[in-house]
Steps between C-alpha positions, in 0.01 A plus 500: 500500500631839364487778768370828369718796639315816491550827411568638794785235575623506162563892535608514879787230379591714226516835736697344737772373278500842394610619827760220526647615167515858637689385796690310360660807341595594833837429426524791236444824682447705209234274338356437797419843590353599131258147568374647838430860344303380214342249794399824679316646175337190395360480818400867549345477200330117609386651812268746345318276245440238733454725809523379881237231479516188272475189477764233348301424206457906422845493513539224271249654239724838557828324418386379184445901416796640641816485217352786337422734760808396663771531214334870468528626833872366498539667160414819679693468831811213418801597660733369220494344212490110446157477681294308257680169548425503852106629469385148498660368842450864693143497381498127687671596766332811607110274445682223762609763736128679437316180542540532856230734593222242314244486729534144441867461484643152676895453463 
């Protein structure tokens, strides 16, 4: 029997290996530092179109919107250059760090 992972699950795994890949870059100060700033403005930006109360599942359905209004509000505030490689695992990263104000958020 075939186990049916959700949506929910599928995207938390994929958010949290985002933040793994981020720290992993721990060991490169400079890189680092440009990851956490675009962080920061993917999830200022996160934090007013989902707002202070949400569930997982809005979060999910918001994630599958996000790479567009997230690569422009980057465009408009990156520190340096080089960002679009990284969009896709900051945009990750800063949904597993947001994920945990869900009303309904377990670990």
């Amino acid at each position: 029997m075939l186990l049916q992972v959700s949506q929910v699950e599928v995207a938390r795994q994929e958010w949290e290996e985002a933040s793994h890949r981020i720290e992993a870059a721990r060991d490169e100060p400079r890189r680092y530092r440009q990851l956490l700033e675009l962080l920061e403005l993917v999830r200022d930006e996160l934090r007013k179109r989902v707002g202070q109360t949400f569930t997982l599942q809005e979060l999910v359905a918001a994630y599958g919107e996000s790479e567009h209004w997230a690569r422009e509000a980057v465009e408009e505030s990156a520190p340096e250059p080089g960002w679009p490689r990284d969009l896709t695992v900051v945009l990750a990263a800063a949904f597993d760090a947001y994920q945990r104000g869900a009303i309904d958020y377990e670990p």
